[in-house]
C-alpha positions in Angstrom: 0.0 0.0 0.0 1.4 3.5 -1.1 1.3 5.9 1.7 0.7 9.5 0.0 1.4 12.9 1.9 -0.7 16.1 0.8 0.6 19.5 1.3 0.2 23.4 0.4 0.8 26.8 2.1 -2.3 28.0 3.5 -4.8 29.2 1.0 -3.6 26.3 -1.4 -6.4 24.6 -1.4 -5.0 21.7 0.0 -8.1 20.5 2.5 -10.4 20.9 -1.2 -7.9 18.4 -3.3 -8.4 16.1 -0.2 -11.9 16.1 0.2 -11.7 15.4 -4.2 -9.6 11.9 -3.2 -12.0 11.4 -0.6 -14.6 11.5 -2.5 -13.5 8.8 -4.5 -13.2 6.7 -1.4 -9.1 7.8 -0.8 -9.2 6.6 3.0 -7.3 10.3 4.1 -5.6 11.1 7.4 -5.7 14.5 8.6 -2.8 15.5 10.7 -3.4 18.9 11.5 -7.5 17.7 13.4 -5.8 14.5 14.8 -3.0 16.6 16.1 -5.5 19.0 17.6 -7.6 15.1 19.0 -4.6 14.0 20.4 -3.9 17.5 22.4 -7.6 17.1 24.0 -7.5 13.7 24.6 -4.3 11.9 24.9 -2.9 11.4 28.5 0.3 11.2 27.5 0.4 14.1 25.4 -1.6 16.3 28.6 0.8 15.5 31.2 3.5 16.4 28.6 2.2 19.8 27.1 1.0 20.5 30.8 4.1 20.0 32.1 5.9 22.0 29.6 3.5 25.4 29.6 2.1 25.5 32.6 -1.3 24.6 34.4 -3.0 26.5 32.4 -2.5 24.8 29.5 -5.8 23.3 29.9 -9.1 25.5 31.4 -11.1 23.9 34.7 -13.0 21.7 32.0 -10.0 20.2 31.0 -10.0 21.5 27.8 -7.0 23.0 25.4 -6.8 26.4 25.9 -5.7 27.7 22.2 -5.6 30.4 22.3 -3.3 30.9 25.2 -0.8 28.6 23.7 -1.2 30.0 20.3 -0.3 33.0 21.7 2.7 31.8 24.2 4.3 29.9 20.8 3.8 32.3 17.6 6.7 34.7 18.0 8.7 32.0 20.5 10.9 29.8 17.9 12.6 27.9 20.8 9.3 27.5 22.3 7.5 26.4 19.0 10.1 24.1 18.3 9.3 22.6 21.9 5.3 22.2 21.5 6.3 20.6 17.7 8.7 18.2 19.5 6.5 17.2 21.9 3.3 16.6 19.7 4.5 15.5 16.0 6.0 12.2 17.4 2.2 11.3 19.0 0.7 12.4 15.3 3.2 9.7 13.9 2.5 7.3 16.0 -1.2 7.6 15.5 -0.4 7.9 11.7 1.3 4.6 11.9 -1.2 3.0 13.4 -4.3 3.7 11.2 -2.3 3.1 8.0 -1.8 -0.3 9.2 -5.2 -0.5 9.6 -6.3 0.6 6.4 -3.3 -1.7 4.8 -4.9 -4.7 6.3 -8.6 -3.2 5.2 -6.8 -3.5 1.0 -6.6 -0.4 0.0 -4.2 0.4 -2.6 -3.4 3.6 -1.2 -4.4 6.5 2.1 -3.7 10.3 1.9 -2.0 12.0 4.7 -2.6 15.6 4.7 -0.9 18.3 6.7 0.3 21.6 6.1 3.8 20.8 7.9 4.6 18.0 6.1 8.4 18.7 5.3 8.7 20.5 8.0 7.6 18.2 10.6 9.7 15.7 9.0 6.5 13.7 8.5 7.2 13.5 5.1 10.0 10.5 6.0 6.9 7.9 6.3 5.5 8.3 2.9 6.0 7.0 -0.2 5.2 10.0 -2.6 4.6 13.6 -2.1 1.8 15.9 -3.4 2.1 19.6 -2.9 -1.1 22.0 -3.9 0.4 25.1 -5.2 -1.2 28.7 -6.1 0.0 31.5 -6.3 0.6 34.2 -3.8 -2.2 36.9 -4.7 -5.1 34.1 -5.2 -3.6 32.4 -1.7 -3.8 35.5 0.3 -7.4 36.5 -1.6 -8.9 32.5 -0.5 -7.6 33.5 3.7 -8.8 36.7 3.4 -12.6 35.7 2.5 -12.3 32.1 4.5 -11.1 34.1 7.7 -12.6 37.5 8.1 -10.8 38.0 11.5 -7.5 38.3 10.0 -5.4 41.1 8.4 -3.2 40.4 5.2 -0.8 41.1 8.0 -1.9 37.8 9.6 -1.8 36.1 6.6 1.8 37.3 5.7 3.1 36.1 8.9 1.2 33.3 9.0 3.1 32.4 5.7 6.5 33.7 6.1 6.4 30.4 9.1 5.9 27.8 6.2 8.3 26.7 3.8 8.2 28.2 0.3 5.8 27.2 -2.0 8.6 26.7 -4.4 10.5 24.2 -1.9 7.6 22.5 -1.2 7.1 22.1 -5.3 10.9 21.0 -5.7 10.7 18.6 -3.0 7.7 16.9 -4.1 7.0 14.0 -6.7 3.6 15.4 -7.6 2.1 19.2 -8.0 -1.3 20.0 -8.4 -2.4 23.3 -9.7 -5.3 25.0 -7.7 -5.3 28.9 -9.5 -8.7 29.2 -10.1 -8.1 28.4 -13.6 -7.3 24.7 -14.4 -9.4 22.6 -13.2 -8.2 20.5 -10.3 -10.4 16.9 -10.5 -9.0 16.3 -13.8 -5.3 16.6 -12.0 -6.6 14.2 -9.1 -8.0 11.9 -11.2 -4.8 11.4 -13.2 -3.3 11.1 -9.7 -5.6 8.7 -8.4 -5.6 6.1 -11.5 -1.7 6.2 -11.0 -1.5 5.6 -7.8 -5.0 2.8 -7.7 -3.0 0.6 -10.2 -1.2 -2.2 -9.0 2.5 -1.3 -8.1 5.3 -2.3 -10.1 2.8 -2.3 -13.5 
């Protein structure tokens, strides 16, 4: 079973070329929700992030508190860096487990999407690489109208913490092109016919 990774900057359109594999019944792994699962509800993963920020990590519910740590890790490299270190290797993990499980179910293929793909180092488990590129102007347009609360400011800083969208297209096997002007099920399609045939034909 290929394992396939998915990624774009935001405003790519990455989550839409996912939901197009879904739809053709593309079992698909979202890292960036399970990450945010595993924050709420893994013990292991608690104790850790609790004992790394601070009690108040989590409210009196015991729920994540966001936008606190949002805010205590933005503009903190060292302390970003710490949050990533403790939670990618749990998103792995859980990865790992769930593609097994879809292995054993026959598929011929899963999806993991995440926007930190190559940065993460995620990208080590997969097989082949898909990034969703578009350009700059239509990205920050899409963010703008998906997320009213934020400034182009936002946006720009927001994007000047991902790689380039010209790395991520050097570094990957397959680009698809979401501009608003080629279509993009034709480009999954080709993609999924590739990578439903059996391998090594």
């Amino acid at each position: 079973m290929l394992r396939i990774g998915i990624t774009g900057g935001i405003g790519s359109g990455k989550s839409i070329a996912s939901r197009l594999f879904q739809a053709l019944g593309v079992p698909t792994y979202d890292a960036d929700s399970r990450a945010r699962w595993l924050m709420e509800n893994g013990a292991e993963l608690r104790r850790e992030l609790t004992a790394a920020f601070g009690p108040d990590t989590y409210d009196a519910a015991g729920r994540l508190n966001r936008p606190l740590l949002a805010s205590t890790v933005f503009n903190n490299p060292a302390l970003l860096a710490q949050l990533n270190a403790l939670v990618h290797p749990q998103v792995g993990l859980d990865f790992e487990a769930w593609a097994r499980a879809q292995e054993a179910a026959g598929h011929p293929y899963v999806l993991k999407e995440a926007a930190l793909l190559f940065e993460a180092g995620s990208y080590q488990q997969l097989d082949r690489i898909i990034t969703v590129y578009a350009p700059l102007p239509v990205r920050e347009a899409r963010v703008l109208r998906r997320d009213p609360h934020r400034s182009l400011a936002d946006v720009r800083a927001i994007m000047a913490k991902q790689l380039s969208e010209e790395e991520k297209m050097q570094r990957a096997d397959y680009v698809l092109t979401n501009d608003d002007a080629q279509p993009l099920l034709p480009q999954v399609l080709a993609l999924h016919a590739a990578f439903s045939a059996p391998q090594g034909a």
